[in-house]
N, C-alpha and C positions, 0 to 999 in steps of 0.2 A: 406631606409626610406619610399620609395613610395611604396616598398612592404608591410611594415609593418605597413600603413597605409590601404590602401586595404582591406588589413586580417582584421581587426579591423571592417571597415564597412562592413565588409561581415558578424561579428561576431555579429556585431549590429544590420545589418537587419534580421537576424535568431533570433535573439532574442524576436523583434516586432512582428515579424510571428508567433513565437513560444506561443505569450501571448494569439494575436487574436483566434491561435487557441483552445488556454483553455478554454475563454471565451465561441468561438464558441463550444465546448465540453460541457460544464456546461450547457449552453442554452437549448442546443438540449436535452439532459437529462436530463433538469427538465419539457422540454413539455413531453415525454415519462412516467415521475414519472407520473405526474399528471395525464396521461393516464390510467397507470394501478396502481397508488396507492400505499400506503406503502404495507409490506417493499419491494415488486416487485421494485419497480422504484430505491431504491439504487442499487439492484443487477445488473440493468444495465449497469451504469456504472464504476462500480468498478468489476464487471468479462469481460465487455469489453477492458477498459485497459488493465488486466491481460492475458489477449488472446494474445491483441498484444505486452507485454512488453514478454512472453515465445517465442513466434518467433522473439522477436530481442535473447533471450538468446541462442537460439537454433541457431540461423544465425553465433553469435559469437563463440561459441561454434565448432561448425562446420568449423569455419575458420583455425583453429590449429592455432589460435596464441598463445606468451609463453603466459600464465597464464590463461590462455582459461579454464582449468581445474577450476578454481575457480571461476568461474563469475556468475553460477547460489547461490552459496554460500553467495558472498557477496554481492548478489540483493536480496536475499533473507532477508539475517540480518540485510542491511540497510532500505529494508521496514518496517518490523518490528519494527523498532526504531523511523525511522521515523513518522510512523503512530502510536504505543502506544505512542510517549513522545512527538511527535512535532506535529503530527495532532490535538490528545484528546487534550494537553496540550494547543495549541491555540485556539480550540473552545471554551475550559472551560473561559479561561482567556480572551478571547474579548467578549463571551456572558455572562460573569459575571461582566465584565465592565459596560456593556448597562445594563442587566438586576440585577443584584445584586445576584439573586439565580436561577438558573434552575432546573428542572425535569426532568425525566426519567423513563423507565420500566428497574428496575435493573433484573430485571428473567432473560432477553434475553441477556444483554450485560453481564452478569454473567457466562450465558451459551455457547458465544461468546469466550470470555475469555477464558472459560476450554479450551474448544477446541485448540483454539491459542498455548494455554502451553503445550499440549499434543504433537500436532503437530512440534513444534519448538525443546520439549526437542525428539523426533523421530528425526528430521532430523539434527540439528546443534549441540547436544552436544552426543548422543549414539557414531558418528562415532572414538566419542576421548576416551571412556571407551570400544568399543570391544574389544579383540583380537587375533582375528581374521585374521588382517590386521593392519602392523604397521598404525604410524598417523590418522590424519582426513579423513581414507577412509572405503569404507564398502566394503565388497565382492558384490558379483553379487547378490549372493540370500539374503544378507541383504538388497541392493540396492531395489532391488524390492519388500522386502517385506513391507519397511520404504514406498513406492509410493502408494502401495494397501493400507497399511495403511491410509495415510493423503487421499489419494481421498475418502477412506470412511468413514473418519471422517467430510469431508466436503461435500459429498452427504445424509450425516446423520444431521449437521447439518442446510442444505437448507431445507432438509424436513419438522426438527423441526420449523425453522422459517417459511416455506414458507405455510404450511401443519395444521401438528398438534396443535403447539402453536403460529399464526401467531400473536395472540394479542399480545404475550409479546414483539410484535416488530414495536407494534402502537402505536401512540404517547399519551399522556395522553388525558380525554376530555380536561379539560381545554387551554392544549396547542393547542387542534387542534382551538379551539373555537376562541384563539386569532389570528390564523391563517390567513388572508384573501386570500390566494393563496386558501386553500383548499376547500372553498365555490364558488371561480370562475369558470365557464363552463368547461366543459373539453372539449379537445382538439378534432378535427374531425380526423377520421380514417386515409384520405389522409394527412394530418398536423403531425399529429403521422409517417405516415411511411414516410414522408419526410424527417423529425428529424431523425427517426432511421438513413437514408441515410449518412443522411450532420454528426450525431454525431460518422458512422462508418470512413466517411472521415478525419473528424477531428483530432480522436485517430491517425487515422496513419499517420499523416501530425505532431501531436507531437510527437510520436515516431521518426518517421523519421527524423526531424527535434534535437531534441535529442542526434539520431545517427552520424550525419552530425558537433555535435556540440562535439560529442567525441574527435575528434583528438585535437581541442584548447584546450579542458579542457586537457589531459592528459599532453602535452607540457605544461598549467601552473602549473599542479602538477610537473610535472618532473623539470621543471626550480626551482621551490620554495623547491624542494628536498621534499616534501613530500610522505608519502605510497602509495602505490599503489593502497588500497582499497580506498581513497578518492575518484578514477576517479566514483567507484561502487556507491558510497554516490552520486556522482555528479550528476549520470546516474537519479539514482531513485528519488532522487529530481525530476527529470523533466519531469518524466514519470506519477510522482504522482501530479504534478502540478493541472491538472481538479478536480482528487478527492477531495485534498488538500481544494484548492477552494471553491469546494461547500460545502464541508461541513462545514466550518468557515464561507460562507455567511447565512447557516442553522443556526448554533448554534446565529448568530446575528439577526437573526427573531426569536430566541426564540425558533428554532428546533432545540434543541439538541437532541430527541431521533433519529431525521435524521442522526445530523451529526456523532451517534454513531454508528448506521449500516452502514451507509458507511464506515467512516473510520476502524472499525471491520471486515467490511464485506469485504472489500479490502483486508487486511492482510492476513485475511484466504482465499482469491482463490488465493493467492499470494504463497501460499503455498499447497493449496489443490489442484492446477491445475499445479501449473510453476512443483515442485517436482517429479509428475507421468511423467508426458510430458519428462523431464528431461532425466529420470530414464530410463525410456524407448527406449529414441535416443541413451544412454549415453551403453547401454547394445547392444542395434541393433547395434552398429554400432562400439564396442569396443573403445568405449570416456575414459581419466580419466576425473574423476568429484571424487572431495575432496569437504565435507559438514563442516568437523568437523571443530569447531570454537575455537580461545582461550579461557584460563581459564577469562582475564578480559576481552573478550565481554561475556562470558556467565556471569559471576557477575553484568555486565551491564544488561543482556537482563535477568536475574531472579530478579532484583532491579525494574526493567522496569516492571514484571508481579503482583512483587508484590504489588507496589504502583498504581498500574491499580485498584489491585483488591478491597484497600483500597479507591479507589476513586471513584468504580462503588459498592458499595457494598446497601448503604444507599437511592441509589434512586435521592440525590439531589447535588449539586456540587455548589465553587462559586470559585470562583478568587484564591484563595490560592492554590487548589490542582492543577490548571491549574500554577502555576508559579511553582509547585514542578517537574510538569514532562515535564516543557520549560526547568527548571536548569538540568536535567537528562539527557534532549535532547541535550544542550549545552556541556555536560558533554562526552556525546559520540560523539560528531563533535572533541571535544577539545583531547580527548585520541586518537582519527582516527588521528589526527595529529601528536601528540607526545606520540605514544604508551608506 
């Protein structure tokens, strides 16, 4: 009893830590946005996560535990979900609470989108129609060719955002207009690189922290007898917790075209970065790595693309399409349970 008390407040104050440090994450990356400005300042912190959530994949990975082989798989496809239906979905629906209707530059989260689909139908569902190789797996030189692929579909599309067409990924006037963050002083260069500092700590104090929080979660999966992929859901929950974050306190000031590069922009180095990285350790060093996904997550995750695409399509968004891709979100928590 005194054991299983203990564990408890062990469980507890990992938990409090794990908030401060989201906070403290969000923080330090919105002085940085503000430094260098849209859409630079989302890529911050959503390819800084992504950094450190590929070395915890690659750590476990590398440990040869049983199921080790599928972990980048289902960190993968739980981002994914989690960010098209539960991120969008809750910025839509609490910034269409406060505000009634939002805006957008649908070009860019359009062309976000493709990309995303491109990328996902490469790595989570080809591995289930090769064959090549029974099941959800690719040969070596599919492997690698699916990595070159997605990292150039996402050094193509940083360019387009960061480069070519960087307007399609700024906010409207109006919205900046209503803005008052965006009119305030910006930040001094020492202030800025301090933040970077404290926001690289921070990532990996949540990560870690995270990590640390793996082994209760899996004992409450495995006591409550559910799948095994819910530990993966669990993980990425809380890895996506900063992102998550800021971009639902964005879309409730009104920035939702923030809160769409980020959470977009997440998914995609979540895949344009974790997948290469992967692919790569997984071939140096003769890993299995299985991508390929079921037939009802792929129905899920092409339900998930296409209700994205009807909801970023028009430019403007309110409350209803943000309760359609929470019910979708729900809907893959609830199937991860009882497949």
């Amino acid at each position: 009893m005194t054991n299983l008390l203990s564990q408890t407040w062990f469980i507890a104050l990992m938990g409090i830590t794990l908030i401060g440090a989201v906070l403290s994450a969000v923080h330090h990356a919105e002085v940085i946005a503000h430094k260098t400005g849209e859409p630079y300042g989302t890529l911050v912190l959503s390819i800084s996560v992504t950094i450190i959530e590929v070395s915890l994949i690659i750590a476990m990975m590398l440990s040869g535990h049983e199921g080790s082989e599928f972990i980048a798989r289902d960190a993968v496809f739980a981002t994914l979900m989690i960010v098209v239906n539960g991120v969008i979905g809750l910025c839509i629906f609490m910034g269409g609470f406060q505000h009634h209707e939002m805006s957008f530059r649908n070009e860019g989260t359009n062309s976000a989108l493709a990309v995303l689909t491109a990328m996902a139908t490469f790595i989570l569902v080809m591995p289930m129609v090769t064959v090549s190789t029974p099941g959800p797996d690719f040969t070596k030189s599919q492997l690698a060719f699916a990595g070159i692929a997605c990292f150039a579909l996402y050094i193509a599309f940083l360019f387009f955002q960061t480069v070519s067409h960087r307007d399609y990924y700024l906010p409207k006037k109006g919205e900046s207009k209503t803005n008052g963050d965006a009119h305030a002083d910006k930040p001094s260069i020492l202030k800025t690189s301090i933040s970077a500092a404290l926001l690289l700590f921070s990532l990996i104090l949540v990560v870690g922290l995270a990590e640390t929080l793996n082994p209760a979660i899996e004992a409450g999966v495995k006591a409550a007898g559910a799948p095994k992929a819910v530990v993966g859901i669990a993980i990425a929950m809380l890895v996506l917790l900063p992102e998550g974050y800021a971009a639902v306190r964005a879309a409730r000031a009104n920035r939702l075209q923030s809160s769409l590069n980020l959470a977009l922009g997440s998914a995609l180095a979540s895949i344009g970065l974790t997948i290469p990285t992967v692919a790569t350790i997984a071939i140096f060093f003769n890993l299995p790595l299985s991508l390929g996904i079921s037939s009802l997550n792929m129905t899920l995750m092409y339900l998930s693309f296409f209700i994205g695409a009807l909801t970023l399509a028009i430019g403007r968004t309110t409350q209803l399409q943000g309760i359609v891709h929470l019910i979708i979100f729900f809907e893959f928590l609830f199937l991860s349970l009882v497949p």
